[in-house]
Wavefront OBJ file of the C-alpha trace (Angstrom):
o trace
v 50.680 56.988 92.429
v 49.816 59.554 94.555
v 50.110 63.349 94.601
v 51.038 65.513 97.558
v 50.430 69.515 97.464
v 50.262 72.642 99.755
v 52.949 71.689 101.686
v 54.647 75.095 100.954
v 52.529 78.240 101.151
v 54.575 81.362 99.598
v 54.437 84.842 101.802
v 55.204 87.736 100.096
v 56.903 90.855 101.922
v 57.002 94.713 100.104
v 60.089 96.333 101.019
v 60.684 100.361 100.114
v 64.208 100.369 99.165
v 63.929 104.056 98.078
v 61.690 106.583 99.304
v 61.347 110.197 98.871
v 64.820 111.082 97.731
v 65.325 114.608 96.288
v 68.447 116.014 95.383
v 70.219 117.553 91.883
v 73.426 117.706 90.608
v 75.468 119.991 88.638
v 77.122 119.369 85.360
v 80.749 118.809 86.378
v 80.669 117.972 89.967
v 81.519 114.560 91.220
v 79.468 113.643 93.993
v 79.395 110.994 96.908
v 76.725 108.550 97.157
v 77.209 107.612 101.102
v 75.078 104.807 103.224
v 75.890 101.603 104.567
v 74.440 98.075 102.902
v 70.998 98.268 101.949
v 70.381 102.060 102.046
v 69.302 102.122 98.656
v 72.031 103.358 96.838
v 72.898 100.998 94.074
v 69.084 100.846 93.497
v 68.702 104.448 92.717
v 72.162 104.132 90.598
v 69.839 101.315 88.413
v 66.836 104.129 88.248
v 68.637 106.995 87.224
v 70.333 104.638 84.426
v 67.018 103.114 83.395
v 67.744 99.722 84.410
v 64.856 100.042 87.376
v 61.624 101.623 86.855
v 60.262 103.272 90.318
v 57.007 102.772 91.745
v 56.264 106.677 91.851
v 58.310 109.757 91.421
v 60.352 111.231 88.592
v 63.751 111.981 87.395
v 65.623 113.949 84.645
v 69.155 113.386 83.574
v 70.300 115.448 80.691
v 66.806 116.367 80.189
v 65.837 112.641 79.306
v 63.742 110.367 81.907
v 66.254 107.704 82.488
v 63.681 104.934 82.490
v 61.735 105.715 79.084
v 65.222 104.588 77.741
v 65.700 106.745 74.993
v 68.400 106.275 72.658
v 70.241 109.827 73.103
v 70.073 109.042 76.975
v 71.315 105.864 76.372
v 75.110 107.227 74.282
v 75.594 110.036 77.162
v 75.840 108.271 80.380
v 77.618 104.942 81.463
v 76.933 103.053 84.599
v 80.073 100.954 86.018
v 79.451 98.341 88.708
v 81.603 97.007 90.908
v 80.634 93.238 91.058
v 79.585 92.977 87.821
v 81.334 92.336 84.168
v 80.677 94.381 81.026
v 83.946 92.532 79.393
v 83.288 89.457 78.064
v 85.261 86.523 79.786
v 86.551 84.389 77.096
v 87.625 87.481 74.806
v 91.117 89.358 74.976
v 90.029 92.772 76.570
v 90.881 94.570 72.894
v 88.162 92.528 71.733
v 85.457 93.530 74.329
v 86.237 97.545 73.243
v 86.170 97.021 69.956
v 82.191 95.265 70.433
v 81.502 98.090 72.923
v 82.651 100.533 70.124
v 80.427 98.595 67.488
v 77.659 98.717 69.168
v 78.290 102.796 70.408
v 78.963 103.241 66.601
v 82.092 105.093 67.286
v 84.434 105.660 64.471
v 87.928 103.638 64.781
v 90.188 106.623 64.490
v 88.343 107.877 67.707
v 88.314 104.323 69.133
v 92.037 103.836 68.628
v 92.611 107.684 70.382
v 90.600 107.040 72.904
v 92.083 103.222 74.068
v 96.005 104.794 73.574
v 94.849 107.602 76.257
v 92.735 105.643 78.688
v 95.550 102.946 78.774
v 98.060 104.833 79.243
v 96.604 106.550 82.365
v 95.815 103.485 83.639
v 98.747 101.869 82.686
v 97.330 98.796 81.476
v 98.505 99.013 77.621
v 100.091 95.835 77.822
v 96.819 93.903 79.427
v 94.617 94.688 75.776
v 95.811 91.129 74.236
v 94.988 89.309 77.485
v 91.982 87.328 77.939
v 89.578 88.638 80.385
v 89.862 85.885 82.487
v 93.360 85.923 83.285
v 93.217 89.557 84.373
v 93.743 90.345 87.730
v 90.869 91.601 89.891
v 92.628 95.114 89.584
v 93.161 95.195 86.105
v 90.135 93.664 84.749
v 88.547 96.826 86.619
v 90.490 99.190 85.012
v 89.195 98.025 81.854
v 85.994 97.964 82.490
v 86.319 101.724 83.223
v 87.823 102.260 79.733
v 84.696 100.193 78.494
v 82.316 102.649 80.046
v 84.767 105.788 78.959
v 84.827 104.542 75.390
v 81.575 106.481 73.979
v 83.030 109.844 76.295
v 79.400 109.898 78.683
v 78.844 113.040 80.570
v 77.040 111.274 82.858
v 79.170 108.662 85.248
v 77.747 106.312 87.458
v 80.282 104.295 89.529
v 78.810 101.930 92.074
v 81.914 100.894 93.942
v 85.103 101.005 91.319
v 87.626 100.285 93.857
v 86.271 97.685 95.675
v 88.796 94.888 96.210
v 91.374 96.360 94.675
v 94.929 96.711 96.232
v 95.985 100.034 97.249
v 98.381 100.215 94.609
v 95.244 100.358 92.292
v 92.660 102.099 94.112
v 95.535 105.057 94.139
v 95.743 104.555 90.344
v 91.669 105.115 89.685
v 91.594 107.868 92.145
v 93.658 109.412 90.668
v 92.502 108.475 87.137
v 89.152 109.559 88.117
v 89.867 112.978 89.312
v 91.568 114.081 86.140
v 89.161 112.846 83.814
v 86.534 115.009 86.002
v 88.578 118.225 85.811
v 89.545 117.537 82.076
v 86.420 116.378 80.484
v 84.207 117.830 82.575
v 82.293 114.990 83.321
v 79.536 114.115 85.998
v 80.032 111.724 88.444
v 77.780 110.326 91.113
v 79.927 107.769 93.422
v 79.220 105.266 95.740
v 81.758 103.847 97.662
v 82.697 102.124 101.339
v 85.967 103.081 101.057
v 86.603 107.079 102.520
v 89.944 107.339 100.885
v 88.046 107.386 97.773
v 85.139 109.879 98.734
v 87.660 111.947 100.507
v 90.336 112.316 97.591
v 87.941 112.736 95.472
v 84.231 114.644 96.312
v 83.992 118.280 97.701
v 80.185 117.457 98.482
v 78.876 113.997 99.938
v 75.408 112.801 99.646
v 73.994 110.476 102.903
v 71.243 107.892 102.303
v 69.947 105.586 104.631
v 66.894 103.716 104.641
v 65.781 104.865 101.291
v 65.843 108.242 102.531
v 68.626 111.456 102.377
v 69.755 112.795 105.804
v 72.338 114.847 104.539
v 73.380 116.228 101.611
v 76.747 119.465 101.688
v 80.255 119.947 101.488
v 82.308 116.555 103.114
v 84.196 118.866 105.566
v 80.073 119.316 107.123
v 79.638 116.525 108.254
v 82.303 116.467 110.870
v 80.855 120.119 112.104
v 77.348 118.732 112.205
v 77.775 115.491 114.047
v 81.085 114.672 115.675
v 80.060 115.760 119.467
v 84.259 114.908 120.026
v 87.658 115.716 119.363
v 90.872 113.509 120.242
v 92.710 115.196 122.493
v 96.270 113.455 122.879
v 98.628 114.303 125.491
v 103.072 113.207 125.209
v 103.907 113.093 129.259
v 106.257 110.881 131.146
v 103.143 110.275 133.511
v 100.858 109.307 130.981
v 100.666 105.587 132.309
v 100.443 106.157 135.954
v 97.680 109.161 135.548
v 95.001 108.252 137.888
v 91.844 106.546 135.964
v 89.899 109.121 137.880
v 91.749 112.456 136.126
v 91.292 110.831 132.291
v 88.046 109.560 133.115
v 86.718 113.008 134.270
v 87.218 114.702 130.841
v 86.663 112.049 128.268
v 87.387 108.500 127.230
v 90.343 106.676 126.879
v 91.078 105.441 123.360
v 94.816 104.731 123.261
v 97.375 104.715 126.014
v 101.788 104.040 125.904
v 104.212 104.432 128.952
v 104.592 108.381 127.291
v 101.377 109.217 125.610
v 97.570 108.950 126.132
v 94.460 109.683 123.714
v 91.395 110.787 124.945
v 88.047 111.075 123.368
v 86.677 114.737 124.690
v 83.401 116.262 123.939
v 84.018 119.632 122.188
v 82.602 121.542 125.130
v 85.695 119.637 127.216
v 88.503 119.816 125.497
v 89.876 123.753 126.807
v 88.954 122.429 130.114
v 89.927 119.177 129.870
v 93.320 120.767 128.480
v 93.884 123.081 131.241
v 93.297 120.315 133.847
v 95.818 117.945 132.139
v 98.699 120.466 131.977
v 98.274 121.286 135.710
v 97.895 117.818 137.036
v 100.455 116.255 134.371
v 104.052 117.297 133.145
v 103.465 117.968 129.682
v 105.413 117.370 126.503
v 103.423 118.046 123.806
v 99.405 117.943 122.733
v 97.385 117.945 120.059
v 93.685 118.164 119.529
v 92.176 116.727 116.194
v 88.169 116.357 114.676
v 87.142 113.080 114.780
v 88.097 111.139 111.374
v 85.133 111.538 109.171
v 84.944 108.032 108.530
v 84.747 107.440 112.248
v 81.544 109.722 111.978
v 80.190 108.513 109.233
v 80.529 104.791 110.671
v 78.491 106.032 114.280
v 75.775 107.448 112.131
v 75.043 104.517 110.146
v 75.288 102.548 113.428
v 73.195 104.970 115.827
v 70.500 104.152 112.521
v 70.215 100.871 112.322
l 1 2 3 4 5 6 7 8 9 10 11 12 13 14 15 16 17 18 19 20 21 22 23 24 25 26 27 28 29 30 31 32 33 34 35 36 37 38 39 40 41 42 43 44 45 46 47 48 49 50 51 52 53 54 55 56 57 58 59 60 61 62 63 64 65 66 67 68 69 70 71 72 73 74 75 76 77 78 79 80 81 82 83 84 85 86 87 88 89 90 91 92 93 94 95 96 97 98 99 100 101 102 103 104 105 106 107 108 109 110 111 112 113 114 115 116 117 118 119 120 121 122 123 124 125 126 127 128 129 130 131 132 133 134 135 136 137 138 139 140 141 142 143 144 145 146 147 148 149 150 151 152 153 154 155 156 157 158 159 160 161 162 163 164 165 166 167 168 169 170 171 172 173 174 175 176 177 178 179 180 181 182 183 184 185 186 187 188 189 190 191 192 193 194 195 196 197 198 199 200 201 202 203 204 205 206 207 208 209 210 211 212 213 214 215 216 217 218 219 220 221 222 223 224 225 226 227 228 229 230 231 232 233 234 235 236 237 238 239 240 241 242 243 244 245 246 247 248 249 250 251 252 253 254 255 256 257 258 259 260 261 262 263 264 265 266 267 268 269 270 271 272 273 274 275 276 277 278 279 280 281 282 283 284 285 286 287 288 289 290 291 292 293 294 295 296 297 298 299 300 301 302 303 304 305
């Protein structure tokens, strides 16, 4: 019998998946975590909740170091990802809360307040009996955020809460999420690929992208800082016969009908571009608009690769 080895030899490759990020948040705000797959975001959601110990740096949440995994750090924040399950399958979901409330040690009286409130403003009261399984994707997520709710954290970490979800849903834990951050005060750092969410809900937007921050302000920024554009759109009877030449002289071409065409002007174009069009064209209407942030967002990540 023989014996055959070293067929395989095993390389091994060290990739930085966060790297000198600074930043600091204040008690209360709700934040956006921004960056496209791989940026590094969901790995520095696992460090500041202790589930990742970094090569080098530091980091202080509510005074503790998340990583040392202290007890009192432990009952104050709650970290709710998207993909994975904190409910246990085979149990009816009033089951799963009342283990998560064992094990947070909080008193039933509380535990019965607190499920009657969260259920009710997620409307999913009449889900508690139903085995985890049999949930749908949208309501099985909705519990899961009660789960994490249960011990009252006042530090949230939500790693994509709506993903999947209909829009029926996502509405509901906008929503849900935006009162519970103006009632209970509560911090929240978000990630999310969805701009509906980061739009309804965060004043201030954080940007990561290969392990590293490239901007960190107020949403409404971003648009001033990197959109070079504006749509310009202009109602005419002519719009379909305009000469190539005419549109193509100001900006690009992004939509056109037999009474309307949008162009894509740079924002030293567009009072020019605008005179031009109403001299050369017989007018009906126009409007200029920024460039959707999520268009923005989506040529940064891209002109980054």
């Amino acid at each position: 019998m023989g014996a055959v080895r070293g067929l395989f030899h095993r390389r091994y490759e060290q990739t930085i998946a966060v790297k000198e990020i600074q930043f600091s948040v204040e008690e209360g705000e709700l934040v956006g975590f921004l960056g496209p797959n791989g940026a590094g975001k969901t790995t520095t959601l696992k460090m500041l909740s202790g589930l990742l110990h970094p090569s080098a740096g530091s980091a202080s949440v509510l005074g503790y170091c998340p990583w040392e995994r202290a007890d009192g750090y432990r009952r104050q924040f709650a970290l709710l990802l998207g993909q994975k399950n904190q409910l246990w399958w085979d149990l009816p979901a009033r089951e799963s809360l009342e283990l998560n409330a064992r094990i947070y040690g909080i008193p039933d009286d509380r535990f019965r307040r607190t499920v009657d409130e969260l259920t009710d403003l997620l409307v999913v009261r009449d889900k508690l009996d139903v085995m985890v399984r049999e949930l749908s994707l949208g309501e099985r997520m909705k519990l899961e955020l009660i789960a994490a709710l249960l011990h009252e954290p006042k530090v949230l970490f939500l790693d994509e809460p709506t993903i999947g979800l209909d829009v029926v849903s996502q509405k509901t834990v906008r929503e849900f999420l935006k009162q519970h951050n103006q009632t209970k005060r509560t911090t929240i750092l978000l990630t999310s690929h969805y701009m509906a969410d980061i739009q309804a809900l965060c004043r201030r937007v954080i940007i990561i992208d290969h392990g590293a921050i490239f901007f960190d302000g107020r949403l409404e920024e971003i648009v001033d800082r990197f959109a070079d554009s504006k749509l310009l759109t202009i109602q005419s009877p002519q719009a379909s016969t305009a000469p190539e030449g005419l549109l193509a002289a100001y900006g690009e071409v992004v939509e056109r009908g037999d009474a309307f065409v949008k162009l894509k002007v740079r924002r030293d174009k567009v009072i020019p571009a605008c005179k031009a069009l109403l001299e050369a064209l017989d007018v009906t209407d126009m409007d200029i608009q920024e460039t959707p942030i999520e268009d923005v967002i989506r040529q940064l990540f891209q002109a980054n690769p």
